[in-house]
Phi, psi and omega in degrees: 000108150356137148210135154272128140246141198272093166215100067243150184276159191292139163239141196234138154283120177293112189253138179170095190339317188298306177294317191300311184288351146313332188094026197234143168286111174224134172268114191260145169269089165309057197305318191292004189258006154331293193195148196295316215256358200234055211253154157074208150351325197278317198297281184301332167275347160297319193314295169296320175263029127293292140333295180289347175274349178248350165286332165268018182030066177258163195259311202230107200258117190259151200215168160225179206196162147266141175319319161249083195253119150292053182216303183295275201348304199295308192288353194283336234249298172325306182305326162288338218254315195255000172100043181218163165281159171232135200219125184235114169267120182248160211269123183102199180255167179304155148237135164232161343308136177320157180266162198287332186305311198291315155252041166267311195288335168320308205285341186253025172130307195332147185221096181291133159217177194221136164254143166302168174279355189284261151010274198292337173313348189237012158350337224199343175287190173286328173285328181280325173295357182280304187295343165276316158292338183251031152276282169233063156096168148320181175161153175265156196245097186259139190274156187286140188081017171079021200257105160210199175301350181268268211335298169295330170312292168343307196272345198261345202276261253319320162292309131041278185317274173000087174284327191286126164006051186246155178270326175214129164231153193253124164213180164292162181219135157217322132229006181110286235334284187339308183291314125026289212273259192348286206285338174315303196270036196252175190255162150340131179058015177259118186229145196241121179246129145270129180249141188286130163291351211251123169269161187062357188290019153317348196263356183256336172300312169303328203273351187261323177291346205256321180249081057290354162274310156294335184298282171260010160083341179223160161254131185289181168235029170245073162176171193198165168225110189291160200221007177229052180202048145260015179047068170060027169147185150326084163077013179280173199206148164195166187321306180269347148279324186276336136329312198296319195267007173273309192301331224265305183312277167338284199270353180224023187058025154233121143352069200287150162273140211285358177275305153247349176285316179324302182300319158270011176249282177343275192333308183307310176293330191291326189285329149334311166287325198272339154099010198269355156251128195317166153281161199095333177304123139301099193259093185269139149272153254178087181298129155245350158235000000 
């Protein structure tokens, strides 16, 4: 099956006072218009371990999730589009009905099981992927959030794209993969900040040196990760995120996503205000939902 992808993805300027009166430029990487089922971040880390799964004639592609995990979307939608079967292991017990991520993923092929949450912290080991093979067969195997050295390989072509100038890019961080890729592909004096989604997510910093090592053999130093603007966790929300993202509709007519995109456009303005960028900078934010 065919797929159209919107690549290099559109870059748009942003007009927006809080920054303008700083001396500062911002730029959005429209990732998310990559693709309707295929968008942002979910594309480029696919894209390569796709590859590689069919270099291994592999059949079938196994994943792990949160019950609303955009990775399960992305990969069930892939598993349709390129020809593979799909096995999405989610984190908890069934609910039924199902939640709409989860039967989008149904609806693209995807064949759902469940780990406890006890279990699943431990995913990824041997013991639990061997019992998950002799269950259902080979399979290739993708970390949960799609993050591994094809996924930062994937993620680095992306400043690349960037015909205009700039000084800083920006993304969400939830597993590093993303951040990984971006600071990898950056030019000399070009440096990339993340915001963590993740409450408590200092544990991300080692896990971004760690997939930039595998990637590219070192890890760099041109990035860092803010760590105080996930509004108490993981897809968690309040009354001044949810302002921020009505003001935010208002002054520029578009829809941030509240999980990660919201939270680093929050970020971004606040260190803006906060003086924390020189005048003069050019800053692309990086849409990844």
């Amino acid at each position: 099956m065919n797929v159209e992808l919107r690549l290099p993805s559109p870059l748009t300027e942003v007009r927006d006072d809080r920054l303008e009166r700083r001396g500062l430029r911002l730029l959005l990487k429209r990732d998310d218009l990559i693709h309707p089922e295929l968008p942002g971040n979910k594309w480029r880390k696919l894209k390569y371990n796709l590859v590689r799964a069919g270099e291994q004639r592999s059949t079938t592609l196994l994943t792990f999730g949160g019950a609303y995990s955009n990775h399960i979307r992305a990969t069930a939608a892939a598993g349709l589009y390129f020809g593979f079967d799909t096995i999405g292991v989610i984190r908890g017990e069934e609910h039924l009905p199902l939640n709409p991520t989860l039967e989008y993923a149904m609806s693209r092929g995807m064949r759902l099981t469940y780990l406890d949450r006890s279990t699943y912290r431990h995913k990824h080991s041997p013991h639990v992927v061997d019992r998950l093979r002799r269950e259902f067969g080979e399979f290739y195997l993708l970390p949960e959030g799609g993050s591994n050295e094809l996924a930062v390989r994937g993620c680095a072509e992306l400043p690349a794209e960037i015909p205009e100038p700039y000084d800083i890019i920006c993304c969400p961080v939830g597993t590093g993969g993303t951040l990984a890729g971006i600071a990898g592909g950056l030019a000399a004096g070009q440096r990339a900040i993340g915001f963590s989604a993740l409450k408590g997510g200092e544990f991300l910093k080692p896990d971004v040196e760690r997939l930039q090592r595998s990637a590219f053999g070192s890890a760099s130093e041109n990035w860092h990760i803010e760590y105080g603007f996930h509004f108490g966790g993981y897809a968690k929300r309040n009354t001044e995120l949810d302002s921020f993202i009505a003001d935010w509709a208002f002054r520029h007519g578009s829809a941030l996503d509240r999980i990660y995109v919201a939270k680093m456009m929050y970020g971004i303005v606040t260190l803006a205000e906060a003086g924390s960028f020189a005048p003069g900078t050019t800053i692309v934010a990086v849409v990844t939902a």
